[in-house]
C-alpha positions as CSV (number, residue, x, y, z in Angstrom):
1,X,-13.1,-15.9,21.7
2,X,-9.3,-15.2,22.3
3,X,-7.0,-15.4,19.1
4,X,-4.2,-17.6,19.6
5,X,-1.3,-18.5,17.5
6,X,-3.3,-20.5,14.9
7,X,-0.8,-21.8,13.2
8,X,0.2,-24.2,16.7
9,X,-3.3,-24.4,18.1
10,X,-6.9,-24.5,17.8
11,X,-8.7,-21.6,19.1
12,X,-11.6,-23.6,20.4
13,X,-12.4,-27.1,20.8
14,X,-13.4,-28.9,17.9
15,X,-11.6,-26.6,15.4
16,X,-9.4,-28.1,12.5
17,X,-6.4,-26.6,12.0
18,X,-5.9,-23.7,9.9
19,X,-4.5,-25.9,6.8
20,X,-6.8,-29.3,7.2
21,X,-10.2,-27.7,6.6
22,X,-12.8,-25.1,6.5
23,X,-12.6,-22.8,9.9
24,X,-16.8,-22.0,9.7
25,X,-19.0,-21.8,11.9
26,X,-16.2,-22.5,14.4
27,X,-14.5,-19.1,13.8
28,X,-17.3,-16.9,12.2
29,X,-19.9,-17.5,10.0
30,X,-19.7,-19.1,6.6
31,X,-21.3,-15.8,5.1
32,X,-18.6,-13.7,6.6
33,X,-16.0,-15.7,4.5
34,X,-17.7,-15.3,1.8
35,X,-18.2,-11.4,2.0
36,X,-14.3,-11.6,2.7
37,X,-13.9,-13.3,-0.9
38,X,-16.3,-11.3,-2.5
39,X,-14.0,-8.4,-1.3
40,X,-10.9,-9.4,-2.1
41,X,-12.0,-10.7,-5.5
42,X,-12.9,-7.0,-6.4
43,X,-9.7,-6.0,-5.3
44,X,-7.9,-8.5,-7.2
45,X,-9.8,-7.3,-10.4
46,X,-9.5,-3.7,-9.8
47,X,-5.7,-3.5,-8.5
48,X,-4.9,-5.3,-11.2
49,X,-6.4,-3.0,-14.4
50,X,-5.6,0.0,-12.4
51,X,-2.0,-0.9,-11.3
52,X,-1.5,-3.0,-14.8
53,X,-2.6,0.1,-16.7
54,X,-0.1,2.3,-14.7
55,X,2.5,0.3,-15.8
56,X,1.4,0.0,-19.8
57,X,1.0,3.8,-19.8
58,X,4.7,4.8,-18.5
59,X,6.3,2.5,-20.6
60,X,4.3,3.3,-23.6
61,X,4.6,7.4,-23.2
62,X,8.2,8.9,-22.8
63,X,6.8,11.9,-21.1
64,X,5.9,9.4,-18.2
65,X,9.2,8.1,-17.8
66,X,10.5,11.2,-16.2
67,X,12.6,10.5,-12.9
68,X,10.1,12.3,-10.7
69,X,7.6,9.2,-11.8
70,X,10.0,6.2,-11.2
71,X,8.4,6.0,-7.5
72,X,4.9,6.1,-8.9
73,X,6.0,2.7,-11.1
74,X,7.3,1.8,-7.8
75,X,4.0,2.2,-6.2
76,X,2.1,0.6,-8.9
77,X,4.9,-2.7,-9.3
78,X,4.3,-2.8,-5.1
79,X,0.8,-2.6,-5.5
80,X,0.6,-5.2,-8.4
81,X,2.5,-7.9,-6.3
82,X,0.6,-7.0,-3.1
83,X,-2.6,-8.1,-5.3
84,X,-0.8,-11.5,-6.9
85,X,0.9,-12.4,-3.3
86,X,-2.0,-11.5,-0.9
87,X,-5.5,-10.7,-2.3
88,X,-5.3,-13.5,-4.7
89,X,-4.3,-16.1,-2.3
90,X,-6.9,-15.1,0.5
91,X,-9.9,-14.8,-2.1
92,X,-8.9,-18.8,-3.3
93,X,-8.6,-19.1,1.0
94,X,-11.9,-17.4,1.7
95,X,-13.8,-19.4,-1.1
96,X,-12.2,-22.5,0.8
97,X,-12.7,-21.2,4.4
98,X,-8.7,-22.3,5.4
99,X,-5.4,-22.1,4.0
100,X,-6.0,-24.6,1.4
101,X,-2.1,-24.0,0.3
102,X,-0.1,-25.1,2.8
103,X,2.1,-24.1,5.8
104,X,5.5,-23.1,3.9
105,X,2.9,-21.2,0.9
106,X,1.7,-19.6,4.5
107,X,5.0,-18.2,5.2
108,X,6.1,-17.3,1.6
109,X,2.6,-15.2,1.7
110,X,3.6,-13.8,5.0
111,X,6.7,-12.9,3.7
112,X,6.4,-11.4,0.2
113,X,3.0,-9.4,0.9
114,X,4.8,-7.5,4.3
115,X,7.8,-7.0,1.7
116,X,5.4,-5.7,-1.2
117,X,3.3,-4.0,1.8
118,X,6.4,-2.1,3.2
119,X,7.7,-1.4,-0.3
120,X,4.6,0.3,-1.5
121,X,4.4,2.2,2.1
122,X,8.0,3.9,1.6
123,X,7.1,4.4,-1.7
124,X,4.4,6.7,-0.1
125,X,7.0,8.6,1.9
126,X,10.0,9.1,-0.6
127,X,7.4,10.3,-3.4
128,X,6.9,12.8,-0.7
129,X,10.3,13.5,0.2
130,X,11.5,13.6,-3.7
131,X,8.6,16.6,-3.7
132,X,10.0,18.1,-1.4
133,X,13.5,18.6,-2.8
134,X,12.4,19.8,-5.8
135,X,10.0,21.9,-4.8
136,X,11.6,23.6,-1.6
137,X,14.8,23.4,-2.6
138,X,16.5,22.5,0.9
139,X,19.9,21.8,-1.0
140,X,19.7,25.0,-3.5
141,X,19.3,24.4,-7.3
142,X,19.3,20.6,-7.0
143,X,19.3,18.7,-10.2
144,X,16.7,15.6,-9.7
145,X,18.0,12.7,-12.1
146,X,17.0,9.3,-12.8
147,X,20.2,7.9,-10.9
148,X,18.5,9.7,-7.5
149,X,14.8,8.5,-9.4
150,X,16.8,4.8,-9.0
151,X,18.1,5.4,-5.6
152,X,14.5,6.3,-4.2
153,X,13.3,3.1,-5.6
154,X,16.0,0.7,-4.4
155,X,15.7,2.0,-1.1
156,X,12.4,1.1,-0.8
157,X,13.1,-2.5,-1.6
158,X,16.5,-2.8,0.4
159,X,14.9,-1.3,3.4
160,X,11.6,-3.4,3.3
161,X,13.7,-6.7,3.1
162,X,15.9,-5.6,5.9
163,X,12.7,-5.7,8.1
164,X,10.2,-8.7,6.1
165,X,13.0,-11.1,6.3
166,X,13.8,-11.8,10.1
167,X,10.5,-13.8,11.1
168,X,12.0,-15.8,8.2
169,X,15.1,-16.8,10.0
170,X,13.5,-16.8,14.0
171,X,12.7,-13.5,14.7
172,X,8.9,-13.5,15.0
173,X,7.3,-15.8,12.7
174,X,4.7,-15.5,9.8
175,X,1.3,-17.2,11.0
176,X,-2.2,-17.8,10.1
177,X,-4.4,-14.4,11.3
178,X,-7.5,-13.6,12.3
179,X,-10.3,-15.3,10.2
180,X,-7.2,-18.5,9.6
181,X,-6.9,-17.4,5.6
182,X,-4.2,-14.8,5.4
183,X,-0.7,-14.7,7.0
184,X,1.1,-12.3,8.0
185,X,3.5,-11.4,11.2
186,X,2.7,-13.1,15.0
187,X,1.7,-9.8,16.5
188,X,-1.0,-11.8,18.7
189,X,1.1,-14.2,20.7
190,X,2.8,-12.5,22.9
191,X,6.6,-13.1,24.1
192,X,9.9,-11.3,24.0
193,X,10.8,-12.6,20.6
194,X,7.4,-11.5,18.7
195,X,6.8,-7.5,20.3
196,X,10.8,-7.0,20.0
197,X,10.2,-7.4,16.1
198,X,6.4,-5.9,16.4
199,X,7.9,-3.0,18.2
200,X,11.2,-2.3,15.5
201,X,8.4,-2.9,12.7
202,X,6.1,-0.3,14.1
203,X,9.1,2.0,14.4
204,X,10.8,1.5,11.1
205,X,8.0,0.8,8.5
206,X,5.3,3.5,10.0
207,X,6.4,5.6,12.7
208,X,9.7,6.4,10.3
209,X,7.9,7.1,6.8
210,X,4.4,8.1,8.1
211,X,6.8,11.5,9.9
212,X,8.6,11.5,7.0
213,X,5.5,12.2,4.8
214,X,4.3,14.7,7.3
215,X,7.8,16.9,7.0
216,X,7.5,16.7,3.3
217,X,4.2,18.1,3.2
218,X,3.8,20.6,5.6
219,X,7.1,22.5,4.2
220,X,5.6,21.9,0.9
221,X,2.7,23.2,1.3
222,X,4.4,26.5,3.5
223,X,6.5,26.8,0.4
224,X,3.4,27.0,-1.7
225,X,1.5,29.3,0.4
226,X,4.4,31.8,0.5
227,X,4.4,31.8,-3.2
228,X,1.0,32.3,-3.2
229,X,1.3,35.5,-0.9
230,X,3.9,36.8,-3.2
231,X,1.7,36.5,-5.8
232,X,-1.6,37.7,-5.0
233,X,-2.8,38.6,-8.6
234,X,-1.5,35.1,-9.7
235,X,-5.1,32.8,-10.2
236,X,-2.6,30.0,-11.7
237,X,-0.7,30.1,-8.5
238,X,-3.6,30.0,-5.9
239,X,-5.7,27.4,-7.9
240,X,-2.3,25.2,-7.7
241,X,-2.1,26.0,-4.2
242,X,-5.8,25.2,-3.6
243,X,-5.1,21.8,-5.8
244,X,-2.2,20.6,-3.9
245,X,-3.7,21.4,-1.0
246,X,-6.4,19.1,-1.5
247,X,-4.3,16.6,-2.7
248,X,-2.2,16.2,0.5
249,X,-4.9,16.2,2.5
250,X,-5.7,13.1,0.7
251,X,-2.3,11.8,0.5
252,X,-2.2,11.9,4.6
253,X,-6.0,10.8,4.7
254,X,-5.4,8.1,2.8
255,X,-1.8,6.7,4.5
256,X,-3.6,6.9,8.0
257,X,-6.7,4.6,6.8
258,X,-4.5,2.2,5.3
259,X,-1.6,1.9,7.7
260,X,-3.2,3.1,11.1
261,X,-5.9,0.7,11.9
262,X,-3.3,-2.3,10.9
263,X,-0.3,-0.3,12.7
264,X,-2.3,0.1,15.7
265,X,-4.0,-2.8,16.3
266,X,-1.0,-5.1,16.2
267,X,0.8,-2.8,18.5
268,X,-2.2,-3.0,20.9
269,X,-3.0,-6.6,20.9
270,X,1.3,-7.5,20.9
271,X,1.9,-6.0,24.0
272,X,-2.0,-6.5,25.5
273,X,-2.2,-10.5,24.3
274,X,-4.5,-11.6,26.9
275,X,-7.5,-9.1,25.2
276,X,-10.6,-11.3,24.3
277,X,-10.9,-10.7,20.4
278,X,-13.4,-11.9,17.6
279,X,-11.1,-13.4,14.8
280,X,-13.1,-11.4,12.3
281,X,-12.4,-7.9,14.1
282,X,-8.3,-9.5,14.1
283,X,-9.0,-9.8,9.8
284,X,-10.3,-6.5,9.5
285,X,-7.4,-4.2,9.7
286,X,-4.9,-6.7,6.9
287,X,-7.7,-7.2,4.7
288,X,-8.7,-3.4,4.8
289,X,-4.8,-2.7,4.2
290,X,-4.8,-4.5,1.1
291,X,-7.5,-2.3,-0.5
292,X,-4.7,0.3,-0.4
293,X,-4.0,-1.4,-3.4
294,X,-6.4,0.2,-5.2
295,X,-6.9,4.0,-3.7
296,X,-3.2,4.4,-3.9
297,X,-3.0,4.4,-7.9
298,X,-6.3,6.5,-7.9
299,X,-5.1,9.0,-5.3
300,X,-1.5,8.9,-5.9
301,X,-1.4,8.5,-9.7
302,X,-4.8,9.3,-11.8
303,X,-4.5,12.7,-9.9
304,X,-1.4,13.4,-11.9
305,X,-2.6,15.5,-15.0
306,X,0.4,13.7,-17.3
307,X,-0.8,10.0,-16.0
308,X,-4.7,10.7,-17.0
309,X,-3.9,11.9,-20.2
310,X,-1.7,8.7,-20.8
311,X,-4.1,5.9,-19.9
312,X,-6.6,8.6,-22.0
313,X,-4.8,8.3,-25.0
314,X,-3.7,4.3,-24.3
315,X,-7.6,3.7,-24.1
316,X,-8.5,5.5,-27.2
317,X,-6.1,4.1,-28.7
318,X,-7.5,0.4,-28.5
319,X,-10.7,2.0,-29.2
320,X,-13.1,1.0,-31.9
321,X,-14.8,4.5,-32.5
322,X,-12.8,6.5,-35.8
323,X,-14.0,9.7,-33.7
324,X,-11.8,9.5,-30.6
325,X,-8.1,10.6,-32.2
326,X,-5.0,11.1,-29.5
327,X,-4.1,13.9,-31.2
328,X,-7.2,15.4,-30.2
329,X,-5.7,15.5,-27.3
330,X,-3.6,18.3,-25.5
331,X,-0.2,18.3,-24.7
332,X,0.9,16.7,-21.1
333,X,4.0,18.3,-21.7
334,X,3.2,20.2,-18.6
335,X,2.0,18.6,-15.2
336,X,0.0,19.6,-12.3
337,X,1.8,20.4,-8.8
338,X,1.6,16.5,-8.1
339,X,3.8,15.3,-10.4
């Protein structure tokens, strides 16, 4: 079954439109939409505590509110919106088996969860760049402050709209996808107008910040590794070298499964339109993206030694049990190499 643009066409004979009723068994199975909003409904619940709680527990604890952690907020606000815009919307869709909402909520969900989707993307690459200033010092004794904290974070969002809003105003277009309950950019269509702005999206919201991440880390972790030498006796220093290590192994690991697949397979079907494709195979790679929405605070953010023992102290706080005391626990006053 070849995907067409769905939001002009049927893809088969017989087959209602994505917005007048359900798209089973025409497109796939009805058991297939509901695993899809079985999916997204554990995504909506999770994203939401673990993004929601990442929020509570920088406003609540000063220490959090350090400049370094402005992108982390950044990540988490993305993250949250991603969740409300996207995961929310296609679980009600998937339940449904169409786009129960409408063509203009169509594009307003194409829209804000590729802005929310590229913000919390960047975010991913200038928390790596703003680790490698501090840490490797290119520009010498540089002072981080919250006005560069604020800079990092407004980028993110400037940037992200520079590239979401063209399809908005003719450039491309935001259509039904895949299994007809999501939207998101035409990358399946074909046509000068729709792999022009495939292409400059590839370009400037992975190829860009997925090489940026890349630098960051591999300097950081040389910089780390020469300290290490330096210090052979040190433990502290090769058991934060061995910890960081690990952790942007995971960073990179993590990036690649979210954005690659996605990245990838709209590249490949944009500029190869005539390729036979099951619409659930053309669902997999935006639905799998938005689980980002829940490794990314876990990876990212629960990793960070301050962040733990905030949402530790915010949940025994709100606990019932006269044991559990937050001044049990120890200072966060210092952080691990992630922070």
């Amino acid at each position: 079954m070849q995907v067409s643009n769905t939001s002009q066409a049927p893809v088969q004979h017989g087959t209602p439109s994505a917005f007048d009723g359900p798209q089973w068994p025409h497109l796939a199975p009805r058991s297939i939409y509901t695993s899809v909003a079985v999916l997204m409904g554990i995504v909506v619940f999770s994203a939401s505590f673990v993004n929601g709680l990442v929020i509570v527990v920088s406003i609540r604890y000063k220490k959090l509110r350090s400049p370094l952690n402005y992108i982390l907020v950044n990540l988490a606000v993305a993250d949250l919106l991603v969740t409300f815009f996207g995961s929310t919307i296609s679980f009600s869709n998937n339940i449904n088996g169409f786009f129960v909402l409408g063509k203009r909520v169509c594009k307003f969900e194409g829209f804000m969860v590729s802005l929310t989707g590229i913000v919390g993307l960047w975010s991913l690459a200038i928390l790596a760049f703003e680790r490698y200033i501090v840490i490797c010092k290119p520009m010498g004794d540089f002072r981080f402050h919250r006005k560069h904290a604020v800079m990092g974070c407004a980028f993110t969002w400037i940037w992200s709209l520079l590239w979401t809003t063209p399809p908005m105003l003719g450039w491309s277009s935001y259509v039904p996808e895949g299994l007809r309950t999501s939207c998101g950019p035409n990358w399946y269509t074909g046509g000068s107008n729709n792999n022009s702005y495939i292409l400059t999206l590839f370009i400037t919201c992975f190829i860009i910040p997925l090489s940026l991440i890349l630098f960051s880390y591999t300097n950081l972790l040389m910089t780390l590794r020469t300290v290490a030498a330096q210090q052979k006796e040190s433990e502290t220093t090769q058991r934060a070298e061995r910890e960081v290590t690990r952790m942007v192994i995971a960073m990179v690991i993590a990036f690649l499964i979210c954005w690659l697949p996605y990245s990838t397979f709209a590249m490949v079907v944009a500029t190869n339109n005539n390729i036979p494709i099951q619409p659930t195979l053309a669902s997999l790679p935006s639905y799998f993206s938005k689980t980002a929405t829940v490794y990314n605070p876990i990876i990212y953010i629960f990793m960070n030694k301050q962040v733990r023992l905030g949402a530790y102290r915010n949940e025994v706080e709100y606990s019932p049990s006269p044991a559990s005391s937050p001044s049990v626990l120890p200072s966060c006053a210092s952080s691990s190499p992630s922070s």
